[in-house]
Backbone as JSON, one array per atom type, in Angstrom:
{
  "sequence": "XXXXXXXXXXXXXXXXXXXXXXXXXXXXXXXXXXXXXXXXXXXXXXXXXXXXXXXXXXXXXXXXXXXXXXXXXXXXXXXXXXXXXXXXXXXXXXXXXXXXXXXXXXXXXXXXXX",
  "N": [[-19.67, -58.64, 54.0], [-19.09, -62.02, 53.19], [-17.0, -63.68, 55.57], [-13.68, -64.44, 55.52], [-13.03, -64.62, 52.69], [-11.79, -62.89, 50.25], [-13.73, -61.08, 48.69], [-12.91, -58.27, 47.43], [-12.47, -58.02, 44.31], [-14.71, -57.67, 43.21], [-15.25, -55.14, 44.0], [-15.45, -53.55, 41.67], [-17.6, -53.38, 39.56], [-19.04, -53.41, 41.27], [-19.31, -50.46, 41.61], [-21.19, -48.66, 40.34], [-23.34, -48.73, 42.31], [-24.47, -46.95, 45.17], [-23.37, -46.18, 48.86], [-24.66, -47.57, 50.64], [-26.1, -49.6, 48.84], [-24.48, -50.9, 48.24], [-22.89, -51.99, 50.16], [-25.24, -53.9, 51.38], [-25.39, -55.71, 49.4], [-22.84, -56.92, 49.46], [-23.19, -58.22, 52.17], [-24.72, -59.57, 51.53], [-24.68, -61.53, 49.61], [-21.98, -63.59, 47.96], [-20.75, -62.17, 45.41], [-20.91, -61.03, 42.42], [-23.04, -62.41, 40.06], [-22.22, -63.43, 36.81], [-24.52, -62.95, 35.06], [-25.11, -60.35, 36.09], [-22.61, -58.92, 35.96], [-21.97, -58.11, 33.45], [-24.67, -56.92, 33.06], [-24.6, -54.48, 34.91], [-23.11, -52.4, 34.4], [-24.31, -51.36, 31.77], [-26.95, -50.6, 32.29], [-26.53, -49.03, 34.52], [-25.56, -47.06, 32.92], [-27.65, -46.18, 31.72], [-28.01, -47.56, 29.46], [-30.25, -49.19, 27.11], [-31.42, -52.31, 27.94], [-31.1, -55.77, 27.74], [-31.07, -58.43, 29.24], [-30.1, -62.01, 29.36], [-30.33, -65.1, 30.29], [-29.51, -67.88, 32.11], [-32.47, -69.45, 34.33], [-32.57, -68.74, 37.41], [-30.2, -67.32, 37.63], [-29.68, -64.73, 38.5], [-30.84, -62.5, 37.24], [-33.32, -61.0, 37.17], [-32.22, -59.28, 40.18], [-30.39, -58.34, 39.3], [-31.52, -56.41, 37.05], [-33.22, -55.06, 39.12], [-32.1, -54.58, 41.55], [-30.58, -51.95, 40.62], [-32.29, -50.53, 39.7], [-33.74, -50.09, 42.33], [-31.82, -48.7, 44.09], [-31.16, -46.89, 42.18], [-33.65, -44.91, 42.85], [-33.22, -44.86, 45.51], [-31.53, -42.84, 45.23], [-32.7, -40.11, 44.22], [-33.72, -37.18, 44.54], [-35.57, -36.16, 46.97], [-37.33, -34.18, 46.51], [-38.09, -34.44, 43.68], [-39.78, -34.51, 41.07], [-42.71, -36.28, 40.65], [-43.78, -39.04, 39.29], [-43.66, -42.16, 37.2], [-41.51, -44.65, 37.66], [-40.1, -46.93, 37.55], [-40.88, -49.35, 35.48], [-41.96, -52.4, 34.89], [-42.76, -55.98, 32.97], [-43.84, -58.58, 33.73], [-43.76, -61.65, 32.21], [-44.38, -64.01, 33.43], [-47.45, -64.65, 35.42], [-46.88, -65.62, 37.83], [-44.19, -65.49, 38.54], [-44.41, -62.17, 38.68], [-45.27, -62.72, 41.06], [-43.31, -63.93, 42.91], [-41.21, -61.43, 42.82], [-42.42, -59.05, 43.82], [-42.9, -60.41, 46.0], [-39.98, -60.59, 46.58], [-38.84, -57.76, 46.15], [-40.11, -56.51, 48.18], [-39.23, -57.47, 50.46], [-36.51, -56.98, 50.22], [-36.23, -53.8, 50.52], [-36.76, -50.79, 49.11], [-36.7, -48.64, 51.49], [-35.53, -50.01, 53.42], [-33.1, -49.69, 51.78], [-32.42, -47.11, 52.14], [-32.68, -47.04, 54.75], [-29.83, -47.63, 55.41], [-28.14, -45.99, 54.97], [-24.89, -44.25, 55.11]],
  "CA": [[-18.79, -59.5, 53.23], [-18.4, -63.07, 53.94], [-15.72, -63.95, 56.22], [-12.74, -65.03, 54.93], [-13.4, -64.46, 51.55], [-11.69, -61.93, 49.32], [-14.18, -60.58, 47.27], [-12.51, -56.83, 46.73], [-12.35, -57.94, 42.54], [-15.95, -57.79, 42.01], [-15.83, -54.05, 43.88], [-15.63, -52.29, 40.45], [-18.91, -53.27, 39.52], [-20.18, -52.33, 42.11], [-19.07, -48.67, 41.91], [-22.33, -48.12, 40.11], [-24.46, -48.18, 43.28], [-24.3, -46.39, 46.28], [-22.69, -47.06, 49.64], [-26.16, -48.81, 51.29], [-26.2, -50.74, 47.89], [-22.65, -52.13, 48.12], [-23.02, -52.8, 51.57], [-26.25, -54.59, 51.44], [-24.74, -57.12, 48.06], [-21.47, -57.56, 49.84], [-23.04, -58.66, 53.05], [-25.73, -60.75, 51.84], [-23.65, -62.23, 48.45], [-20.3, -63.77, 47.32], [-19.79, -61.68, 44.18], [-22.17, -60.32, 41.38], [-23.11, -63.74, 38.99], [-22.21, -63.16, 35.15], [-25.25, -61.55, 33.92], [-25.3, -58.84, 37.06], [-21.23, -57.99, 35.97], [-22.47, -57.86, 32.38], [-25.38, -56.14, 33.22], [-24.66, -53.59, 35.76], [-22.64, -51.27, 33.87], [-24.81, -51.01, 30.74], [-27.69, -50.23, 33.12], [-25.84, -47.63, 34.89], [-25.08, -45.92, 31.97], [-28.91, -45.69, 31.19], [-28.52, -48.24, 27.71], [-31.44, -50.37, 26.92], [-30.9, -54.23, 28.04], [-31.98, -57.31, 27.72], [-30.24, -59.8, 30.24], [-30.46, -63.39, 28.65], [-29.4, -65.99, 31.23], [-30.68, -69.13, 32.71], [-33.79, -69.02, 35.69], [-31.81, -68.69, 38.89], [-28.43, -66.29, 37.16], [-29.28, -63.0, 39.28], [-31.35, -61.51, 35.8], [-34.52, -60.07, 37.94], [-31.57, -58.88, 41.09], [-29.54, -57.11, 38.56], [-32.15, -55.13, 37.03], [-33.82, -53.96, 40.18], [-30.8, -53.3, 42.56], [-29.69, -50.66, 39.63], [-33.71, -49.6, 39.89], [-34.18, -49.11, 43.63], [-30.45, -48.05, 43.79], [-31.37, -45.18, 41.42], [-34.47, -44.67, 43.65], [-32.69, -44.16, 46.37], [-30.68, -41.35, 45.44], [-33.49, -39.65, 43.78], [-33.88, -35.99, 45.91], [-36.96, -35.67, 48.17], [-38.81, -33.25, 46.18], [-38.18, -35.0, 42.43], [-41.11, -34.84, 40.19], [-43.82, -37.38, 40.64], [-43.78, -39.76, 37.69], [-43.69, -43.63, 37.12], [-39.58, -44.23, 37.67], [-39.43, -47.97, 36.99], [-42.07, -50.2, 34.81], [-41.44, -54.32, 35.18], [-43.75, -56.57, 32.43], [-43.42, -59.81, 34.0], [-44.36, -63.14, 31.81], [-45.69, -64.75, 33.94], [-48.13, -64.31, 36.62], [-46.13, -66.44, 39.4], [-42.7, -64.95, 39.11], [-44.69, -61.36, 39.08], [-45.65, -62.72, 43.07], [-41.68, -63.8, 43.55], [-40.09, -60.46, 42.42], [-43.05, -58.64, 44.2], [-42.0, -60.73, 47.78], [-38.15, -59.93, 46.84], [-38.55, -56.35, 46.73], [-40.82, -56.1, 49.69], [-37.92, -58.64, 51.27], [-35.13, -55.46, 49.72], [-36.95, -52.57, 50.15], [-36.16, -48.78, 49.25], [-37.04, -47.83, 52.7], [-34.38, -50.42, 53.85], [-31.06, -49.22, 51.32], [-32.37, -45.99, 52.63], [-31.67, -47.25, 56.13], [-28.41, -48.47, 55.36], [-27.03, -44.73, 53.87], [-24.2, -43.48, 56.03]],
  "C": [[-18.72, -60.85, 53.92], [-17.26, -63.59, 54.2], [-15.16, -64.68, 55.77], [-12.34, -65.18, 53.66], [-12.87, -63.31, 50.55], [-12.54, -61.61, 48.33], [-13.97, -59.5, 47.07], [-12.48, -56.99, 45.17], [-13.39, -57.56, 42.01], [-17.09, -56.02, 42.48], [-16.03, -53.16, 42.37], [-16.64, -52.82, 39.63], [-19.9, -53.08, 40.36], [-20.48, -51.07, 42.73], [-20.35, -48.12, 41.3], [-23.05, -47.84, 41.28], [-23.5, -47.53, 44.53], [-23.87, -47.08, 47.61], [-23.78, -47.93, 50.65], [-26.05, -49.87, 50.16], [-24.93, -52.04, 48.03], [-22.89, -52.56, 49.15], [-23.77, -53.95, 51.62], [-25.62, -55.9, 50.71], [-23.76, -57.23, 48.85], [-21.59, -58.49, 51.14], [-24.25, -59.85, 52.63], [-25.05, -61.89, 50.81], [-22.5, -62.66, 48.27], [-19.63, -62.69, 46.7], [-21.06, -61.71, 43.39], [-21.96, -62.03, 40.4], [-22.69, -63.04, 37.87], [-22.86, -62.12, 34.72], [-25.31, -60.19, 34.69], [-23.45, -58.05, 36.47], [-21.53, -57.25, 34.89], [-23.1, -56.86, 32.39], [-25.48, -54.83, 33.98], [-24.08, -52.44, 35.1], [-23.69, -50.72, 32.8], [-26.16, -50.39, 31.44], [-27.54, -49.48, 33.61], [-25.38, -46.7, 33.97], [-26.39, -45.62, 30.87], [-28.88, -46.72, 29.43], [-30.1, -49.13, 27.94], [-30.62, -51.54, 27.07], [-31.51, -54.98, 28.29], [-30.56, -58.4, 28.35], [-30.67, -61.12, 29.79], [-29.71, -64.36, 29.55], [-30.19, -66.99, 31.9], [-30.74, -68.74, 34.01], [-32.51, -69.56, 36.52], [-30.38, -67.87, 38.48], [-28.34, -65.14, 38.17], [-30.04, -62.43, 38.21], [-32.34, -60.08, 36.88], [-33.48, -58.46, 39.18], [-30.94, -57.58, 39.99], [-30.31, -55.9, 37.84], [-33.27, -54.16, 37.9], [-33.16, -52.96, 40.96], [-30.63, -52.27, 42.03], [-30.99, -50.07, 40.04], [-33.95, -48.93, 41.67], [-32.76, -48.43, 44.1], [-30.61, -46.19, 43.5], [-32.56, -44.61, 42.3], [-34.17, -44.49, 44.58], [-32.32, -42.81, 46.76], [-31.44, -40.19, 44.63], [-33.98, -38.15, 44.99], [-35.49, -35.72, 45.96], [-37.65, -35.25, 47.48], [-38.76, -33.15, 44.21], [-39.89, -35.12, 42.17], [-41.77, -35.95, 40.62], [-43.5, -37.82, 39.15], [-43.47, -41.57, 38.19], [-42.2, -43.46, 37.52], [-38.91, -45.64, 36.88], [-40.97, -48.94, 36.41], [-41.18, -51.47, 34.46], [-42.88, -54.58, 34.22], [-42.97, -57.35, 32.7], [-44.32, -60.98, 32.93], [-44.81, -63.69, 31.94], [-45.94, -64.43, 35.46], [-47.31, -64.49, 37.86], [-44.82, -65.58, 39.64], [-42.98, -63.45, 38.99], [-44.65, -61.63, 40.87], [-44.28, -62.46, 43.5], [-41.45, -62.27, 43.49], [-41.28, -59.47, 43.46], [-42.41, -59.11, 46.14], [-40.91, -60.56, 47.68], [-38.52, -58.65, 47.09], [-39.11, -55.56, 47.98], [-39.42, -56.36, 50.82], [-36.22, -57.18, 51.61], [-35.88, -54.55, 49.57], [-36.67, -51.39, 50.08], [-35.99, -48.27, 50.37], [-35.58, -48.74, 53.34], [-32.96, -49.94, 53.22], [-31.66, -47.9, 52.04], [-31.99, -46.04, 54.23], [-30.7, -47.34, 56.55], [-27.36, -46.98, 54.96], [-26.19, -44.56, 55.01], [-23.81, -42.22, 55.54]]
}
């Protein structure tokens, strides 16, 4: 959390993820942007969504965290299968979202579980 900062308001969206997830957003973030408050619940409750929000909102953040999130807590000896499929637009911001999740990686919220 950053110091000095009350952000306890913007825990109840972030009761969807797990306690590595919260940790991780609370220590690297302010507070979830718009489309991640928007978006996080409807995502956690498995709907179809389409996040509509101008380049730089959190759009890409909000629908991964929920993805490697759920990948996290996925038990050890779960089926093999695809889990999450991304069609990016364009080539370039395939690279970005490719160096973010390397940057946030499964293996890291999995470091973070207590």
């Amino acid at each position: 959390m950053v110091q000095g900062l009350d952000t306890s308001w913007h825990m109840s969206v972030l009761k969807h993820f797990g306690p590595a997830t919260r940790a991780w957003f609370s220590n690297s973030f302010e507070a979830p942007t718009p489309v991640q408050e928007r978006g996080w619940p409807a995502i956690a409750n498995g709907e179809h969504s389409l996040l509509l929000a101008p380049t730089g909102s959190g759009k890409t953040l909000a629908a991964f965290l929920a993805c490697l999130d759920s990948l996290a807590h996925r038990p050890a000896n779960s089926e093999p299968g695809v889990r999450v499929l991304y069609l990016s637009p364009l080539k370039a911001l395939a690279y970005d979202i490719e160096r973010n999740l390397r940057a946030v990686s499964y293996t890291h919220l999995r470091a973070h579980e207590t």
